[in-house]
Each structure stands twice: as C-alpha cells, then as structure tokens.
C-alpha positions as a printed NumPy array, in Angstrom:
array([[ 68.802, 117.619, 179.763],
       [ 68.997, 114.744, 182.204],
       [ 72.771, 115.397, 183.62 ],
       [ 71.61 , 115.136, 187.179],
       [ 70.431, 111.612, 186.765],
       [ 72.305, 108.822, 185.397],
       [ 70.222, 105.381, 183.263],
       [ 73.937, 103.432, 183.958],
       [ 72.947, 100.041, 185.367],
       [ 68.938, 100.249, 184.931],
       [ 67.381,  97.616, 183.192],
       [ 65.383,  97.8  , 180.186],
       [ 62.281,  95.919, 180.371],
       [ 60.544,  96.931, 177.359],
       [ 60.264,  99.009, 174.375],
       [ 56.889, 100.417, 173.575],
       [ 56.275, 102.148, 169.855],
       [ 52.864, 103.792, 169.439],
       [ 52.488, 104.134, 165.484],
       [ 49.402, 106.152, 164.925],
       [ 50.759, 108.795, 167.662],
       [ 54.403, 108.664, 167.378],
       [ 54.752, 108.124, 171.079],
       [ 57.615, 105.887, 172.117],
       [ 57.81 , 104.68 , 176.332],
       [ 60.873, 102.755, 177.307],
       [ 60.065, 100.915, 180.946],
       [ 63.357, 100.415, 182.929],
       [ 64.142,  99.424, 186.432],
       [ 66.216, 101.886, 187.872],
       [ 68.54 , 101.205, 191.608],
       [ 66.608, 104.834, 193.32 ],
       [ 62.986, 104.835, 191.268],
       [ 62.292, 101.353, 190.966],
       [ 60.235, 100.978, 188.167],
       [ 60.063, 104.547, 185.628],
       [ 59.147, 105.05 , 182.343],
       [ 61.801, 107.778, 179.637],
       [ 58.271, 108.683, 177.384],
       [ 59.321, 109.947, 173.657],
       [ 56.572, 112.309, 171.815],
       [ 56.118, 113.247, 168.418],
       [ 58.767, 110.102, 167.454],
       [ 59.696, 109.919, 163.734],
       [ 62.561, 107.541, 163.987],
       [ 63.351, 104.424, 166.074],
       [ 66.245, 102.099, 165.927],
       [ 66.274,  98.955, 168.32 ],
       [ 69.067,  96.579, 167.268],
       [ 69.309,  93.064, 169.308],
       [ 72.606,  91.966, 167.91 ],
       [ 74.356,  91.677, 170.954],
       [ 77.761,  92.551, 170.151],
       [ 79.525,  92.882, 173.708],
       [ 77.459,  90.121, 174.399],
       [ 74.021,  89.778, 176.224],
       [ 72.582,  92.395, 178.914],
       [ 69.302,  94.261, 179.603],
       [ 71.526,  96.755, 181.402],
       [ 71.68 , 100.158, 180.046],
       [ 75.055, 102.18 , 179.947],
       [ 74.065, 105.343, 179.104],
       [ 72.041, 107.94 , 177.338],
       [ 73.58 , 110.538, 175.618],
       [ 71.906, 113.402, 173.177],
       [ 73.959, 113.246, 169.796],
       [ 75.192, 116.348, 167.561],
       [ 72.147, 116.024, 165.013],
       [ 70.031, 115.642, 168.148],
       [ 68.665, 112.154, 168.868],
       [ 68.592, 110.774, 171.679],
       [ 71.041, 107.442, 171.846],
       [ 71.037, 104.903, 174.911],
       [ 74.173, 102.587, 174.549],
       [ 72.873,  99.056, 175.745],
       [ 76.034,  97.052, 177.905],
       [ 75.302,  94.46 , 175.192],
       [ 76.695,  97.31 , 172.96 ],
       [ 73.476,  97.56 , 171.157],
       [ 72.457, 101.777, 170.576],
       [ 68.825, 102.584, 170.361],
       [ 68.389, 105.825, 168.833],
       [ 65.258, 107.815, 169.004],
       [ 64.409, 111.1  , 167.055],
       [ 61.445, 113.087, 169.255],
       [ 60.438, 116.683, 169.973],
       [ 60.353, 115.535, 173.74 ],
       [ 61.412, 113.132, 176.404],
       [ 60.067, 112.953, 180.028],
       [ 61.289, 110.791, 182.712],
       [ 58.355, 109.786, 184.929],
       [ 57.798, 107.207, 187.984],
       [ 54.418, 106.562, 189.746],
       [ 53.044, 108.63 , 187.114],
       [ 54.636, 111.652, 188.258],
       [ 56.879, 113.962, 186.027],
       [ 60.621, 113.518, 187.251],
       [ 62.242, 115.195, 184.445],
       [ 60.863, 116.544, 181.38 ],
       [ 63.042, 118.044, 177.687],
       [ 61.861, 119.667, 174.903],
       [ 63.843, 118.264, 171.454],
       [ 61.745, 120.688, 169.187],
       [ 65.551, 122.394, 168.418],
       [ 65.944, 119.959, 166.385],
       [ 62.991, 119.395, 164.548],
       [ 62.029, 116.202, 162.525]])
C-alpha cells in the first residue's frame, strides 16, 4: 500500500467527512509534500476520538492497514482514527501520489 512513504511526524490539520458520498479527506502537513491530502472513497465507517491519552499532539505516528482491513492512523496523542473505504489516494497539488484499492475487503 503506502510502504514507501511514511505519515510519522505530519500534522493533521483537518478531518473532512462527506455524508451523502461517503468520501472522507484527511489534510496533513507533511516534512517533503508540504501540504497533501490521504482521500477515502466509498467510506462506511469513521472513528475520530479526541481523548488525548498520551497527551496532546496533531502529529501523526503512523498508518497502518489492520487484519479486517481498515485503515488505522495512530495519533502521538495516542488517539486511532480508523476508517473503513474501498480506496485511499495520497495526493498533493492535486496530483495523484499514491493511490490503493480496499475493495478486498468490502463493506
């Protein structure tokens, strides 16, 4: 998927959930891309906890792809988002850096 390029250390700015078309963009700020978008598709679960247990940071540690599929990003505040999608796509100045298809996995 994305071995050859590592989230550790970007920043998450925001967390954007489109409901009527299940699309999902998370905007970080990454040390060699500056400012690049990971952009979910066909999104059927999202879980964004705040609780801050390592304490607070907008860094991200990193993003792994879990046995039932889903895509998990472990915050350094020790917060994991997970995300269930049939695709990712890493993009900067609206080009395509790195694109995934999650369909194994289904819904």
């Amino acid at each position: 998927m994305f071995d050859d390029f590592s989230l550790h250390d970007a920043v998450l700015i925001a967390v954007n959930f489109g409901w009527s078309d299940g699309s999902c963009t998370l905007t970080v700020i990454h040390s060699e891309l500056s400012e690049c978008a990971l952009e979910f598709t066909d999104v059927s679960s999202l879980i964004v906890p705040r609780t801050l247990p390592w304490g607070p940071s907008a860094s991200i540690n990193m993003m792994t792809q879990r046995d039932d599929g889903e895509i998990e990003i472990e915050m350094q505040s020790g917060d994991p988002i997970v995300i269930r999608a049939t695709a990712l796509r890493l993009t900067s100045n609206n080009s395509v850096l790195n694109s995934s298809e999650l369909t194994r996995y289904g819904r």
